[in-house]
C-alpha positions as CSV (number, residue, x, y, z in Angstrom):
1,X,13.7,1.5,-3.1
2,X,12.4,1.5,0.5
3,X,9.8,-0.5,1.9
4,X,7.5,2.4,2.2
5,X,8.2,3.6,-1.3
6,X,7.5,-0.1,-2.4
7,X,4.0,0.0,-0.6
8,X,3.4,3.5,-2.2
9,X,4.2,1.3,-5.5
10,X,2.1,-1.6,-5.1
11,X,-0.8,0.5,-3.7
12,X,-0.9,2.6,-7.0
13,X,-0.7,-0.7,-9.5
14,X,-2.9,-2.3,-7.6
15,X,-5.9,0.8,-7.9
16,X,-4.7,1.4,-11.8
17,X,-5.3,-2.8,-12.3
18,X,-8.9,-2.2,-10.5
19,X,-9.5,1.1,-12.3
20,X,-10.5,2.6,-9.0
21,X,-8.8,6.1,-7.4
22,X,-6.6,6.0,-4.3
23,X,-9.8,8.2,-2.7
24,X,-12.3,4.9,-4.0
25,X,-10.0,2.4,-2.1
26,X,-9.9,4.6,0.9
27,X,-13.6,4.7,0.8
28,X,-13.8,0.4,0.4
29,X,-10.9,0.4,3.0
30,X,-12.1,2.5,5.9
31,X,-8.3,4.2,5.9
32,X,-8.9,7.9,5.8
33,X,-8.4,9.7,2.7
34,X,-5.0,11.4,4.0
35,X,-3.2,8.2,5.2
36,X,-3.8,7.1,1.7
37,X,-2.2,10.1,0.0
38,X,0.2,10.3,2.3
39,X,1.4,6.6,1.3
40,X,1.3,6.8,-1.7
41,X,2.9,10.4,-2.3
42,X,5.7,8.9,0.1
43,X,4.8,11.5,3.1
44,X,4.1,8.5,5.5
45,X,7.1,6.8,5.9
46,X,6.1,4.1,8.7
47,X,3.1,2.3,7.5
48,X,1.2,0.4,10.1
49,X,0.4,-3.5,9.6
50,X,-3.1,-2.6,10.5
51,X,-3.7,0.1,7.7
52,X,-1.7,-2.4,5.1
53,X,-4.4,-5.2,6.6
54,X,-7.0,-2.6,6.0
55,X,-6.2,-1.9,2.5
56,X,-5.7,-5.3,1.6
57,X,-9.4,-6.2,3.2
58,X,-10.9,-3.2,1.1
59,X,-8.8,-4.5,-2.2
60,X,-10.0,-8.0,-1.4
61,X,-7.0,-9.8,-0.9
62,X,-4.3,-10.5,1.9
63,X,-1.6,-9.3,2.7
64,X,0.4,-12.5,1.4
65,X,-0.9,-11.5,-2.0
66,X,0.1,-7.6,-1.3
67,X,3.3,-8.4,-0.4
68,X,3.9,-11.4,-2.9
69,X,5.6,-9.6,-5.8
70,X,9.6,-9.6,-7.5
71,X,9.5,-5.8,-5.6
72,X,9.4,-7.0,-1.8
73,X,11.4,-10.5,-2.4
74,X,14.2,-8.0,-3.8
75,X,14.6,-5.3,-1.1
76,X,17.1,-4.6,0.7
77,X,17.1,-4.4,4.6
78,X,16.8,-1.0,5.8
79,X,19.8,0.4,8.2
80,X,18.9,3.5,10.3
């Protein structure tokens, strides 16, 4: 897994544990509708800091929290 795919990941789980839609937290996030789908149908595959930041403000949490999970501690560095 990749760190975008992992995003994409956490992004979904996070909306299912909330019981709101990817379009809801684009809506509480101020990220347009697209970026969202893109991310989380793995189209966007370099995922600004800023729109993570976003989410995470419209999902009331930070980013610590986003990114504290068994999935990011466990990736792998990415070579290109």
């Amino acid at each position: 897994m990749n760190i975008s795919e992992a995003v994409a990941e956490r992004i979904v789980g996070l909306c299912i544990e909330r019981n709101i839609t990817v379009n809801k937290l684009s809506t509480m996030s101020g990220v347009t509708q697209s970026t969202v789908n893109d991310i989380v149908n793995h189209r966007a595959k370099n995922i600004g800091i800023i729109t993570i930041k976003k989410l995470c403000d419209g999902l009331d949490m930070t980013i610590t929290e986003f990114f504290d999970t068994d999935t990011f501690r466990n990736l792998v560095q990415e070579m290109y």
